[in-house]
C-alpha positions in Angstrom: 148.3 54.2 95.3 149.9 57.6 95.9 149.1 58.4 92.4 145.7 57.1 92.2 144.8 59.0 95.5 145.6 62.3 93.6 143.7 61.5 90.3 140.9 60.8 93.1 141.0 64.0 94.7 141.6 66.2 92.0 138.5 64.8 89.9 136.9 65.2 93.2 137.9 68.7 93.3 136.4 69.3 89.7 133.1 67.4 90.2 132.9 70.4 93.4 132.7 73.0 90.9 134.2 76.7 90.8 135.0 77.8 94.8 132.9 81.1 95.9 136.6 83.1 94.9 136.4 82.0 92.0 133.4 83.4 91.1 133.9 86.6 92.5 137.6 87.3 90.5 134.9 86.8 87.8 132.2 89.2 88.9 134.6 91.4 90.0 136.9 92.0 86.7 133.3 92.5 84.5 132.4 95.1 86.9 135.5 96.8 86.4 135.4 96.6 83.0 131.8 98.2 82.8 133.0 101.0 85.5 136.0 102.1 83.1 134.3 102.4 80.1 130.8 103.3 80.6 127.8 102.2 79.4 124.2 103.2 78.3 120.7 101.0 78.8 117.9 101.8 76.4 115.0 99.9 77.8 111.6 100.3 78.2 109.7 100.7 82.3 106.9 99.2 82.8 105.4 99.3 86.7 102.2 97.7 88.3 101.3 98.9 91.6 99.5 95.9 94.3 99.5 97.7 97.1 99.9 101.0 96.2 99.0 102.4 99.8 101.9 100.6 101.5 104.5 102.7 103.1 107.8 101.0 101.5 106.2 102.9 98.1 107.9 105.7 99.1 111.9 104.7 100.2 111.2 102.2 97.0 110.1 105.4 94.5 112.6 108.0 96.0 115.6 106.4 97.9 118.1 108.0 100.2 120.8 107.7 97.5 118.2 110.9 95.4 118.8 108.3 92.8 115.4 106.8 91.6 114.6 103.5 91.3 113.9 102.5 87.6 117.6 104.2 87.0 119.3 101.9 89.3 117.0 99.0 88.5 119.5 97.9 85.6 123.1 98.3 88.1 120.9 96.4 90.6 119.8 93.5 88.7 123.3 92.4 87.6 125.1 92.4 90.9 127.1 95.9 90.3 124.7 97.9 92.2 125.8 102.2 93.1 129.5 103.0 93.7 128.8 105.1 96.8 130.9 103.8 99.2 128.7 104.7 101.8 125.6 103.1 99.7 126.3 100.2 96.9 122.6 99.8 96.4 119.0 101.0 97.1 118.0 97.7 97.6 119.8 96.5 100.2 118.1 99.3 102.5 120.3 100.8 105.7 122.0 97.3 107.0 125.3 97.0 107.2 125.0 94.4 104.8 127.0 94.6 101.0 124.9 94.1 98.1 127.0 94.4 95.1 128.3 91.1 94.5 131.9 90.7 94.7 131.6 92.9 97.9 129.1 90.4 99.1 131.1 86.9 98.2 134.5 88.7 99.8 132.4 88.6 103.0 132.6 84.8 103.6 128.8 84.5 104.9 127.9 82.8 101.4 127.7 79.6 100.7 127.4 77.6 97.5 124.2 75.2 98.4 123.9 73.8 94.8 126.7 73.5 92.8 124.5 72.4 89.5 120.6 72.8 89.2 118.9 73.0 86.3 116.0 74.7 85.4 114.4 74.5 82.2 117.7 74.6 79.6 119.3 76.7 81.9 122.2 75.8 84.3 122.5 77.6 88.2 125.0 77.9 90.9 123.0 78.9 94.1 124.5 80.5 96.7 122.9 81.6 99.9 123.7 84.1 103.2 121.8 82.2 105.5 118.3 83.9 105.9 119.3 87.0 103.8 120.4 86.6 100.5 120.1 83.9 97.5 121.2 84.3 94.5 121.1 81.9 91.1 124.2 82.1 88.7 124.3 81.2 85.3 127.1 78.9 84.7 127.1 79.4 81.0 127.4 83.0 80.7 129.9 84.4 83.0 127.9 83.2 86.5 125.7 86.3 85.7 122.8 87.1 88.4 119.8 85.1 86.6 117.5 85.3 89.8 118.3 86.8 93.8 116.1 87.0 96.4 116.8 89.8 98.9 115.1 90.1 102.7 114.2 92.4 104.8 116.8 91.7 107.0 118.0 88.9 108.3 115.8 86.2 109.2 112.7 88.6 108.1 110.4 88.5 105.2 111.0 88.6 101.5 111.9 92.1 100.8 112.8 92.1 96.7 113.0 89.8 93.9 115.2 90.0 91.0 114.7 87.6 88.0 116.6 88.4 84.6 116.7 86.8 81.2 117.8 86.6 77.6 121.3 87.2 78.6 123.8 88.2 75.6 127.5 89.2 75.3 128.9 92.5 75.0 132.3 93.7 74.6 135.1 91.6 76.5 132.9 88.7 77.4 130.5 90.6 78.9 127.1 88.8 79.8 124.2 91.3 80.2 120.4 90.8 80.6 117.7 91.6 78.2 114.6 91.4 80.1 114.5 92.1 83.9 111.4 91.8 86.4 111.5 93.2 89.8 109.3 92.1 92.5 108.9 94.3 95.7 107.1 93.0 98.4 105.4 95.1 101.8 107.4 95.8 104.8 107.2 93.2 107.4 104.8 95.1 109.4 101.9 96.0 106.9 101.8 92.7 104.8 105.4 89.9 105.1 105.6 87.9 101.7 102.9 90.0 100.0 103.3 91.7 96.5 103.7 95.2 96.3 105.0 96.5 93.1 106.3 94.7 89.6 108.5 96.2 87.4 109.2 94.9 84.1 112.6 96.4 82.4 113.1 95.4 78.5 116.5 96.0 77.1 116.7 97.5 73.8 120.1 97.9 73.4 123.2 98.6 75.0 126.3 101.3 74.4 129.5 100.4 75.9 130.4 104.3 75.2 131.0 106.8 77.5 129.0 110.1 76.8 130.3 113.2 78.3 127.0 115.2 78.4 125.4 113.5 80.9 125.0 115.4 84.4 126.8 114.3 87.5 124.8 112.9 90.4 126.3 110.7 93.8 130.2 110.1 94.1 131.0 110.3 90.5 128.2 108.4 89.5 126.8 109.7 85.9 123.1 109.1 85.7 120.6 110.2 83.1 116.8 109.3 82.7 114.6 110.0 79.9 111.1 108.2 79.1 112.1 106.1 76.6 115.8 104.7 77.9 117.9 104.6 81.1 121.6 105.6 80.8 124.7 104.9 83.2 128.3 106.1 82.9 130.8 105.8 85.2 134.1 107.8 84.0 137.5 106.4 84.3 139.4 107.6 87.4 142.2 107.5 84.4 143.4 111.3 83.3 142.7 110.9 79.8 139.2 111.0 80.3 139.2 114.5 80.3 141.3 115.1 77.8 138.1 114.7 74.3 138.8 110.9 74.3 135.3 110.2 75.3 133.1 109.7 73.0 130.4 112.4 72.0 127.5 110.2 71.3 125.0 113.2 71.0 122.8 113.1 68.1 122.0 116.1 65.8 118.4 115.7 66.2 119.4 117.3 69.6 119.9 120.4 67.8 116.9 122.2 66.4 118.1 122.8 63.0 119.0 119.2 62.6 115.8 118.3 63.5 114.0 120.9 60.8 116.1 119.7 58.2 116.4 115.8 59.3 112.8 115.5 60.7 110.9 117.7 58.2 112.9 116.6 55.2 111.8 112.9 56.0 108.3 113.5 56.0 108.7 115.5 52.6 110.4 112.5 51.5 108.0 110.4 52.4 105.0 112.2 50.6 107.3 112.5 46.9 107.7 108.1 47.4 104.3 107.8 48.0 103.3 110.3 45.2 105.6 108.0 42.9 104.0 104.7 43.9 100.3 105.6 43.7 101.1 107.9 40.3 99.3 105.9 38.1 95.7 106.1 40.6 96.2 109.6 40.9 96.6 110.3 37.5 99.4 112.1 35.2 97.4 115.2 34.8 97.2 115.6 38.6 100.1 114.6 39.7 102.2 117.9 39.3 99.3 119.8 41.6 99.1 116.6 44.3 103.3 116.5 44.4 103.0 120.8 45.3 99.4 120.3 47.7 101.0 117.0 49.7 104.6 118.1 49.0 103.5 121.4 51.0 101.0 119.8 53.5 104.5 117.0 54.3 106.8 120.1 54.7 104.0 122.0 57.2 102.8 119.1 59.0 106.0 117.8 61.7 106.0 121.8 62.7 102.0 121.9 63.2 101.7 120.6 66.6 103.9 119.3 69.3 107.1 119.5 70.0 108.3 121.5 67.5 105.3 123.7 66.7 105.4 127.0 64.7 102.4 129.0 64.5 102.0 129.9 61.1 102.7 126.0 60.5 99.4 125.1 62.2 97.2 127.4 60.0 98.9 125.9 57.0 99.6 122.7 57.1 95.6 122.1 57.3 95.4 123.9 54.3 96.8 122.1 51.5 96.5 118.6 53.5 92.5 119.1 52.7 93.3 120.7 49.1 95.0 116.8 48.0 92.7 114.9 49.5 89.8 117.0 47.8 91.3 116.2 44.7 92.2 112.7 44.7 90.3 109.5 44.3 88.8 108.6 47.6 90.7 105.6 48.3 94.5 106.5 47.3 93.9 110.0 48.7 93.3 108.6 52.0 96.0 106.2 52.1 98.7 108.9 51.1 97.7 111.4 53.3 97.5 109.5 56.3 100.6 107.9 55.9 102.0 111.2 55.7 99.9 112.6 58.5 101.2 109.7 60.6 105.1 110.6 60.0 104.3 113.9 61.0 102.4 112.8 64.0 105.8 110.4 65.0 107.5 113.9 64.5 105.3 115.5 66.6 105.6 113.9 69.8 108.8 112.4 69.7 110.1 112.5 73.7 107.4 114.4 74.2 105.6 111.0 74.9 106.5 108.9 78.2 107.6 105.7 75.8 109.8 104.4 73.3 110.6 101.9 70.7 107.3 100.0 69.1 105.3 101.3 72.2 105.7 104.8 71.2 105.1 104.4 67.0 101.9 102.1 68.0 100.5 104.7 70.3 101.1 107.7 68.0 99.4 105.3 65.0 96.5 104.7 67.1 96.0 108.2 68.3 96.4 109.2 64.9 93.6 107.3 63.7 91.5 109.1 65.4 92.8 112.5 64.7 93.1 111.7 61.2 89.4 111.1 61.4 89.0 114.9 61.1 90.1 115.2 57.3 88.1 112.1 56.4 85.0 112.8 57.6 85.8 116.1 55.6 86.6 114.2 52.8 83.5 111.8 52.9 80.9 114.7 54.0 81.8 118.3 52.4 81.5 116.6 49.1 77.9 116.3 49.5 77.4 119.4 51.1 77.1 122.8 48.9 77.6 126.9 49.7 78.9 127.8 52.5 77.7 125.2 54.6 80.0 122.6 53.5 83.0 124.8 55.0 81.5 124.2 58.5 82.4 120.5 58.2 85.7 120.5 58.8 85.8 122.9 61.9 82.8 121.2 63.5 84.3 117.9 63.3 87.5 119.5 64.2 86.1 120.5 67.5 83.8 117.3 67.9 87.4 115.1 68.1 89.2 117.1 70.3 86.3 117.3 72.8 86.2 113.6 72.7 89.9 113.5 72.7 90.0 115.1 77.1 88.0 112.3 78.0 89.2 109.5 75.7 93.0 109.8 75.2 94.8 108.8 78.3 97.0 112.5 77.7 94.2 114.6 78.0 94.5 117.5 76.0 98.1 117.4 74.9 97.4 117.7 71.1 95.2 121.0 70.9 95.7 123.0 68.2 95.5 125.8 70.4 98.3 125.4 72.7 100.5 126.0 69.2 98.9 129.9 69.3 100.9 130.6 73.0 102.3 133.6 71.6 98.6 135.0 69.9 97.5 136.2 72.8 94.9 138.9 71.7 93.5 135.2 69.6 94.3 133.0 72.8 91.6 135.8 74.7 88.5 133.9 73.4 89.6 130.7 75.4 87.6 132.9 78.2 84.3 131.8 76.3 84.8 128.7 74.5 87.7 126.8 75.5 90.8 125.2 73.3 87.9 124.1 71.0 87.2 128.1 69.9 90.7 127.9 67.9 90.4 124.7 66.4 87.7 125.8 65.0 88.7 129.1 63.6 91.8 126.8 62.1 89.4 124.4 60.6 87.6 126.4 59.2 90.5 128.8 57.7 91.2 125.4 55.8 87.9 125.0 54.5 87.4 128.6 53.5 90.6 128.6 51.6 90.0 125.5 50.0 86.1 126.4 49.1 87.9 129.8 47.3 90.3 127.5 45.8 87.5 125.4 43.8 85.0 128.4 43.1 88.1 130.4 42.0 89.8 132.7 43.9 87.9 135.9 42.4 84.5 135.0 42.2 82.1 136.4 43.8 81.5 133.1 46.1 84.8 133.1 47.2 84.9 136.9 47.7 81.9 136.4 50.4 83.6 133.6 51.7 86.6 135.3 52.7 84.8 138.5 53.6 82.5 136.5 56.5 85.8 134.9 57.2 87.7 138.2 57.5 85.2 139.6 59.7 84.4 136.9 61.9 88.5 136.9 62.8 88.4 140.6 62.8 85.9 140.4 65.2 87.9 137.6 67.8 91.3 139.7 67.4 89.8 142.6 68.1 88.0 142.2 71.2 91.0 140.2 72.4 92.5 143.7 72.0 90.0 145.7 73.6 90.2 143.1 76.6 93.8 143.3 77.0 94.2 146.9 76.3 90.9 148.6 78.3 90.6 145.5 81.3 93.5 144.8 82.0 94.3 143.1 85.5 94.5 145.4 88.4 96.4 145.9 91.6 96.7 144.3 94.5 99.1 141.5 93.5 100.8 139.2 95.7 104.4 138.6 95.8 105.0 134.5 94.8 108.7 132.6 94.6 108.7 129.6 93.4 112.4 127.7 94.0 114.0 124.3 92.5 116.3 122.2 94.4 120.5 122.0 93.9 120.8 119.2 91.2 123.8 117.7 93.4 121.8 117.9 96.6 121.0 114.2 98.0 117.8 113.6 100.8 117.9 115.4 103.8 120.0 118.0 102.8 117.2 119.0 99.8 115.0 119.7 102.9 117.3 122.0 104.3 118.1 123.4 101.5 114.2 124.0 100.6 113.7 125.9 103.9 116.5 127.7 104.0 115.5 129.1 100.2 112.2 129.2 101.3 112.7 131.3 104.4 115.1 133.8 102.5 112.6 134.5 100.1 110.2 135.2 102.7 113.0 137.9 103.9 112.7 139.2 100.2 109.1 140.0 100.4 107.2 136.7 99.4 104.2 135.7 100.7 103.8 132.8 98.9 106.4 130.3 98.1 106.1 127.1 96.2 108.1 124.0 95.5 108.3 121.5 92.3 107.1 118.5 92.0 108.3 115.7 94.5 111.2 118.4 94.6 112.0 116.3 98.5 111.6 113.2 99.5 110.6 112.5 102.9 110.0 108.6 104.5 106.8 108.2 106.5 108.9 107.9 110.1 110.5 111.2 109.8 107.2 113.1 107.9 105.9 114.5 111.5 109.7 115.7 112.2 109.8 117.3 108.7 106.0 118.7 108.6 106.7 120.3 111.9 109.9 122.4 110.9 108.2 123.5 107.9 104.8 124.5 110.1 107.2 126.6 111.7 108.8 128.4 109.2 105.7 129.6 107.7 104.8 130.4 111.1 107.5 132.5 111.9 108.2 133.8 108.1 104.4 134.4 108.1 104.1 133.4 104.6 101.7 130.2 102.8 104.0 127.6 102.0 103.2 125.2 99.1 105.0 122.0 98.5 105.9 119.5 96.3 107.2 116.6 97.6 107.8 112.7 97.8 105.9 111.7 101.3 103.9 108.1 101.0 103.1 109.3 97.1 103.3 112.6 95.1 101.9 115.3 97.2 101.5 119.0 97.5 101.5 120.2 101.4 99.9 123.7 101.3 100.7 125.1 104.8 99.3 128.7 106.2 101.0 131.3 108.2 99.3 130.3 111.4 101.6 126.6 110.5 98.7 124.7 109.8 98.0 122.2 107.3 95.1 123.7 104.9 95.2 120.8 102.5 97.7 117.6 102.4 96.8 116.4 98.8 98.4 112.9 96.4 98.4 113.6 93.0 95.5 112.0 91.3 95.9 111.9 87.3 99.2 110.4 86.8 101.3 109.9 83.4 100.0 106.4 82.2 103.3 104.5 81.2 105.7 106.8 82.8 104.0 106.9 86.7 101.2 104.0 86.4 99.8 101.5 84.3 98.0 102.0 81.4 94.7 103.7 82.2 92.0 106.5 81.2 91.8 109.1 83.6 88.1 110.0 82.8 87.0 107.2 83.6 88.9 106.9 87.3 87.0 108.0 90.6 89.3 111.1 91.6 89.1 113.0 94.7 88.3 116.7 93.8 90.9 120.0 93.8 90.7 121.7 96.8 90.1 125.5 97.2 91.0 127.5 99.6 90.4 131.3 100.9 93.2 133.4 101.8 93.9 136.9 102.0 95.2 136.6 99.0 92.6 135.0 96.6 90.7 131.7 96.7 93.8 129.2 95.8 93.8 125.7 94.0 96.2 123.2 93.3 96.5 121.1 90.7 99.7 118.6 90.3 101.8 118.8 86.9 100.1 116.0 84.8 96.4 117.2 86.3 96.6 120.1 84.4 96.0 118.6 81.2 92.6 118.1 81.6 90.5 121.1 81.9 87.4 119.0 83.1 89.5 118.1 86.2 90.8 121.8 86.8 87.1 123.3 86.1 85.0 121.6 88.9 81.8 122.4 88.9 81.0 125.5 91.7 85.2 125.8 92.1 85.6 127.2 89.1 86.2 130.8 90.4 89.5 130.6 92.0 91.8 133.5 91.7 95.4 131.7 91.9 96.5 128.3 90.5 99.4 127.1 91.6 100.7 124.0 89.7 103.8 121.8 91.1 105.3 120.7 87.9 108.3 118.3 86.7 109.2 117.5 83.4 112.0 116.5 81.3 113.8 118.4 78.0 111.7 117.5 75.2 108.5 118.1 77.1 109.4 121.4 77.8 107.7 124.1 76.9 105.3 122.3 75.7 103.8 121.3 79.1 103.9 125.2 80.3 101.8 125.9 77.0 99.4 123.8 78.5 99.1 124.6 81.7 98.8 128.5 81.5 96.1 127.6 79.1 93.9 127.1 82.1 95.0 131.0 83.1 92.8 132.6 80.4 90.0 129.6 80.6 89.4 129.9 83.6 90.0 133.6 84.4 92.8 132.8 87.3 96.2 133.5 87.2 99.1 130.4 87.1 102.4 129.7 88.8 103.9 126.7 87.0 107.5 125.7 88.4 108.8 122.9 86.6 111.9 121.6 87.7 113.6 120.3 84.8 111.4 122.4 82.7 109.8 126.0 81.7 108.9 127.5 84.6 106.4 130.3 84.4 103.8 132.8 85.6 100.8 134.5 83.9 98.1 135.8 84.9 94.3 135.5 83.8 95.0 137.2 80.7 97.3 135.6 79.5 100.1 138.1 80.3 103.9 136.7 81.1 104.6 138.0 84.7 107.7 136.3 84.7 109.4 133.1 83.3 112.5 130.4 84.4 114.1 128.1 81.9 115.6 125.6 84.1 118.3 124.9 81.3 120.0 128.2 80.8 119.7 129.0 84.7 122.7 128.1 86.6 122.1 125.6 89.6 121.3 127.2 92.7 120.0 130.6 91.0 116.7 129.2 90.2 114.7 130.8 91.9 111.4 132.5 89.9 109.5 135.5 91.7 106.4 136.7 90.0 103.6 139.2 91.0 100.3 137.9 90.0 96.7 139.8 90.9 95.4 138.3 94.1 91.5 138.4 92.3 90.3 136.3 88.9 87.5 137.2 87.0 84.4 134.8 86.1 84.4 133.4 82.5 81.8 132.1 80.4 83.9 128.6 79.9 84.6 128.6 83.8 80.8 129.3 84.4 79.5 126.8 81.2 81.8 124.8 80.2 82.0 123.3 76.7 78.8 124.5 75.6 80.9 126.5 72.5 81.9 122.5 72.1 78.4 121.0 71.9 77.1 123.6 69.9 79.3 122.5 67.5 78.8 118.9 67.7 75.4 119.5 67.0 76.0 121.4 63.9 78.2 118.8 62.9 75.0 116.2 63.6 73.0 118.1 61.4 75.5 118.8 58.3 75.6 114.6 58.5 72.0 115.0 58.1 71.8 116.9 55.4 74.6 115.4 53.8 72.9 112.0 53.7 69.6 113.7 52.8 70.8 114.8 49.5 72.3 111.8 48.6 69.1 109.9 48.7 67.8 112.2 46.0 
C-alpha cells in the first residue's frame, strides 16, 4: 500500500505541473544568458494614437528611466525588463512592485491559477498577483511571456497589455518573440479600461553579438535607436570584455568611402546587367553609346540627391539619364532607366527615411514613380516638340512635380534638388523670388540644353544659341546673387543667440537642472536669447507648473527670452519672455509619419498656425524640426515677414545634414534668419542670406561642450516668394500645360 501511495502522489505531483520556482530558475538563467552576451532587435515600430490628448502619453513617450519607450518595448515584452536596480521597467510605473520576471516570481505573491489552457494550438501556464499582474506562459518554448496584463496598481484599472507571437529559438535554447503588440490604456482618472495607444513591434531579426560602438545610457545599460531597428547590449561584468573580444559588427557602409564604392558601384552594376539583358531591343549599333549614357547616368545618380549628395552630381546625372532614354526605343528605355533610377533612389535615402525592411524599398518605389514621371513625360512630349521650345519640357515638368510633391508626399520637401546646391550660395540667392522650384528648373533645363546641343551637334549654330541663351540666363542668376551678397549684405544690430544640447548621460530631472543652469550661464555670457532642442526634457503634467515656474524665473531674473524644447503632454516649444511670461506654449503639429504618428498627409490635416511674436529683437516664429519641411506651413499668409526663425530640431546620424540643408532653406525664402539646434544632429545658424553665422556638429563635439552661440541680424527683409508664393511655380505649370498642347497639336497633323 506503501508503495502504491507513493506512485499515487508522485503522478499527482506531475499531473500539478512545474512549481512557480521552477519556472523562474528557467526565466532567470535565459535572462542571464542574454545579459552576458548581448544582443541586437531589428524590428520595425509601428504606433496608433486613441486618445492622443490623455496625460499618461507623456510618462508613456518619455519615461523617468530617459530611456524611450519603443527601445525598451522589446526588454519589456519578454519579462527581462531594464537592469536599473532602482527601475527594472517603464512599465511597471513608481510602485514598489518588480516587473521583470524572475524578480516578480521570487516574490511569492504569484500564483499559478491554470496549470494547462489552451488557446488555439497553443499551450499556457497562467499565473496571477492578485489584482495586479497576469501573465500567460508558453509551455512549449521555455515558459516564454506570450501575453501579460499589467494594472495601474493594485486593485485599479488595466494599465498595459502585452501580447507576443511567432516565438523562435536563438542561441542556447533561447525562445524569443517575433511579433509584439502593446496595448496602453488611460489613467484611471481620465478614462479606466479605455484604449490609448497600440504599438505594433515586428522582429526582423536578431544578433546575439555584442557591438562595442554603441553609446552608454542608465547603469550599464547599452541602448541604440535608429528608424529602422532597435538595438540592446548589455556588456559582461566579465574583464575580457574590454580587452577587443567583442565583436565589431560595424558595417563599411558606415564609412563614406565604402559607401561611394559599395553603393555607387551597385547601381553601375545594375545598369551594365540590364544593358546586357535588353541588348538585343536596344540594338548592337547603340549599345556601346547606351552602356557610356546609362553607365554614366548609374554612376551620377546615388550622389544626386539625398544623403550622399554632391553638387556637380545633381547637374549631371540628369544629363546623360535624358541622353539614353532619348535614344532608345520607348518601351525598353523606360524600363532600364527607371530601374536604375530606382536603385539610386534606394541609395538616396537610405536611413535618411523613418523605416526599414520592405516598408522602406516600397515607399522609395512608390515615390519614385512619381519622380520618375519627370524623364517620361520628357521622353513622351520633347519628341514632338521642335527648337528651343522642346528644352522647356523637362524643367517645367521638373518644377510641376516637385510643387505637387509639398502637398502630396507625406515628407514634404525632402527630395528638392535644390537643397543639393547648400554650398552655391550666390545660385541659392534666387530662392528669394521663386522658391526650391527656381533651381530645379535651371537643372532641368541644363539637361535639356545639353542634350538639344548633343542632337543638333555640338557646333551648329542651333546649339551655339542654345547654350548662349543658357549661358546668359545663368550668368544673369549668379550674378545678381553676387551683387546681393556683396552690395546688401545684412546689417547690424544683431542679437546674441545660444542654443545648448543636453549631457547624453543625464536622466529626467537632472536634464532640467542641467538646462537652466546652461541656460542661465549663457545669459551671464551675453545671450539674450537661448534655445533648447527638441523634447531636449521631459517633464510629467503634475510637476509642469513647478518646472514652468523656475524657468519663468530664470528668464526673469537673467532678463533673456527663453525658448524651449521639451517633452510636456506632447512635443512642445515653451517660448518665455524676460518679464517670465508665457508668449506662446505651442505642440508640434506636422509630425514624421511612421517614425512619430501613423501614416498620414500633412496637407491635408487641420493645423493650428505658427505663432509670431514681437520682440525687441525682431518679429520671432517657431517652427518644430519636422515642420520645417514644408514651406507652405512656414510661409503663412500675412506672417511671412518674420525676422528670426528659431527651429527646435532632433535628428539621428544619417539624417544629418541633410535636415539642416533643409531647414536654412527657409532663411533665404523667406528673407529671415534660422537657428536650427539639432540634438543628435547639424546644428546651425544663418542668416537671411544664406550666410553661415555659426555651426555645431553634435558628433565631433564632446558631451557637455555643445553649446552653439551665433549672432544673427535682429531685422529680415521682404521677399518676393515670402510676399507671393509659388507664383515662379505656376508659371511654369502653365507653360508646361501649353507645350502639352502644342505637342498634341502637331501630332494631329
Amino acid at each position: 500500500m506503501v508503495h502504491v501511495a507513493c506512485v499515487v502522489i508522485a503522478v499527482f505531483g506531475l499531473y500539478q505541473g512545474p512549481r512557480i520556482d521552477d519556472i523562474r530558475a528557467v526565466r532567470a538563467k535565459e535572462y542571464e544568458t542574454l545579459l552576458t552576451q548581448g544582443f541586437r532587435v531589428f524590428c520595425q515600430v509601428n504606433n496608433v494614437l486613441h486618445q492622443a490628448e490623455d496625460p499618461a502619453i507623456g510618462p508613456q513617450h518619455f519615461p523617468q528611466d530617459g530611456v524611450r519607450p519603443w527601445i525598451n518595448l522589446f526588454i519589456d515584452a519578454i519579462g527581462l525588463g531594464s537592469v536599473d536596480p532602482n527601475r527594472d521597467s517603464w512599465l511597471r510605473g513608481d510602485g514598489p512592485s518588480p516587473f521583470r520576471l524572475d524578480a516578480a516570481l521570487g516574490t511569492g505573491e504569484y500564483k499559478i491559477v491554470e496549470s494547462a489552457t489552451t488557446e488555439g494550438a497553443e499551450q499556457y501556464i497562467v499565473l496571477e498577483r492578485q489584482g495586479l499582474d497576469k501573465l500567460w506562459l508558453d509551455k512549449r518554448n521555455g515558459y516564454a511571456v506570450a501575453r501579460r496584463e499589467w494594472r495601474w496598481g493594485t486593485g485599479k484599472p488595466l494599465r498595459v497589455r502585452i501580447q507576443s507571437a511567432d516565438f523562435r529559438e536563438g542561441p542556447a535554447g533561447i525562445w524569443l518573440p517575433r511579433n509584439i503588440r502593446t496595448e496602453f490604456f488611460c489613467t484611471p482618472e481620465t478614462g479606466p479600461d479605455t484604449l490609448c495607444l497600440t504599438v505594433n513591434v515586428s522582429v526582423e531579426k536578431i544578433e546575439f553579438s555584442p557591438n562595442k560602438d554603441y553609446l552608454p545610457s542608465h547603469d550599464g545599460l547599452l541602448v541604440t535607436y535608429a528608424p529602422n531597428y532597435i538595438s540592446f547590449i548589455v556588456p559582461s561584468l566579465d574583464p575580457v570584455s574590454e580587452s577587443g573580444t567583442l565583436v565589431d559588427v560595424e558595417p563599411i557602409l558606415g564609412r563614406l568611402s565604402g559607401y561611394i564604392l559599395v553603393l555607387g558601384g551597385f547601381v553601375v552594376i545594375v545598369a551594365i546587367v540590364c544593358l546586357i539583358v535588353f541588348h538585343r531591343q536596344i540594338g548592337r549599333r547603340h549599345f556601346v553609346h547606351a552602356l557610356f549614357c546609362l553607365g554614366l547616368a548609374a554612376a551620377f545618380l546615388p550622389f544626386a540627391n539625398g544623403r550622399w549628395s554632391v553638387a556637380l552630381a545633381a547637374w549631371l546625372a540628369p544629363v546623360f539619364l535624358v541622353r539614353f532614354l532619348r535614344t532608345q526605343r520607348l518601351l525598353p528605355g523606360l524600363i532600364l532607366g527607371g530601374l536604375v533610377f530606382m536603385c539610386a533612389s534606394f541609395v538616396h535615402w537610405w536611413k535618411i527615411l523613418p523605416l526599414g525592411g520592405w516598408r522602406y524599398f516600397s515607399f522609395v518605389g512608390f515615390v519614385v514613380e512619381g519622380l520618375y514621371l519627370i524623364f517620361v513625360v520628357d521622353r513622351l512630349i520633347s519628341p514632338r516638340l521642335g527648337g528651343m521650345k522642346a528644352t522647356f519640357v523637362l524643367p517645367t515638368i521638373w518644377v510641376a512635380i516637385e510643387y505637387f510633391a509639398l502637398f502630396v508626399s507625406p515628407y514634404g520637401n525632402w527630395a528638392a534638388v535644390a537643397h543639393t546646391q547648400f554650398g552655391f550660395i550666390s545660385l541659392r540667392q534666387m530662392l528669394s523670388i521663386t522658391g526650391t522650384t527656381g533651381i530645379a528648373f535651371l537643372v532641368g533645363w541644363f539637361a535639356a540644353i545639353v542634350n538639344y546641343s548633343w542632337e543638333q551637334g555640338l557646333l551648329s549654330r542651333k546649339s551655339v544659341i542654345a547654350m548662349t541663351v543658357y549661358s546668359l540666363v545663368f550668368a544673369v542668376i549668379i550674378g545678381a546673387g553676387q551683387v546681393r551678397l556683396r552690395f546688401f549684405p545684412p546689417e547690424r544690430p544683431t542679437v546674441r543667440v545660444a542654443s545648448i544640447s543636453v549631457m547624453k548621460d543625464h536622466i529626467y530631472d537632472q536634464e532640467r537642472d542641467y538646462m537652466l543652469e546652461q541656460s542661465r550661464r549663457e545669459a551671464e555670457a551675453g545671450a539674450k536669447i537661448v534655445l533648447w532642442p527638441e523634447v531636449c526634457v521631459y517633464v510629467p503634467k503634475d510637476e509642469q507648473k513647478e518646472f514652468f515656474g523656475r524657468a519663468s524665473k530664470l528668464a526673469r531674473e537673467a532678463q533673456i527670452y527663453l525658448a524651449m524644447g521639451m517633452s510636456a503632454s506632447g512635443d512642445r516649444f515653451v517660448f518665455i519672455d524676460p518679464n517670465g511670461d508665457v508668449l506662446f506654449n505651442r505642440r508640434k503639429q506636422i509630425v514624421v509619419p511612421g517614425l512619430e504618428d501613423k501614416w498620414y498627409f500633412p496637407a491635408l490635416r487641420k493645423v493650428d498656425p505658427l505663432p509670431v511674436i514681437d520682440t525687441p529683437y525682431g518679429r520671432i516664429t517657431g517652427p518644430i524640426c519636422f515642420e520645417t519641411n514644408f514651406p507652405w506651413y512656414v510661409r503663412q499668409p500675412g506672417k511671412s515677414d518674420v525676422d528670426i526663425i528659431l527651429s527646435p530640431s532632433n535628428d539621428w546620424k544619417a539624417l544629418s545634414p541633410w535636415h539642416t540643408y533643409i531647414a536654412c532653406t527657409r532663411a533665404l525664402e523667406l528673407g529671415a534668419s534660422v537657428v536650427r539646434h539639432a540634438s543628435d544632429g547639424l546644428s546651425m545658424a544663418v542668416d537671411y542670406q544664406g550666410r553661415i553665422v555659426a555651426a555645431m556638429d553634435h558628433f565631433i563635439t564632446p558631451d557637455g561642450q555643445r553649446v552653439m552661440v551665433s549672432h544673427v541680424p535682429i531685422r529680415g527683409v521682404n521677399t518676393f516668394y515670402g510676399r507671393y508664393g509659388d507664383v515662379f511655380s505656376w508659371a511654369s505649370i502653365l507653360m508646361l500645360a501649353g507645350l502639352i498642347f502644342l505637342s498634341l497639336k502637331g501630332s494631329r497633323r
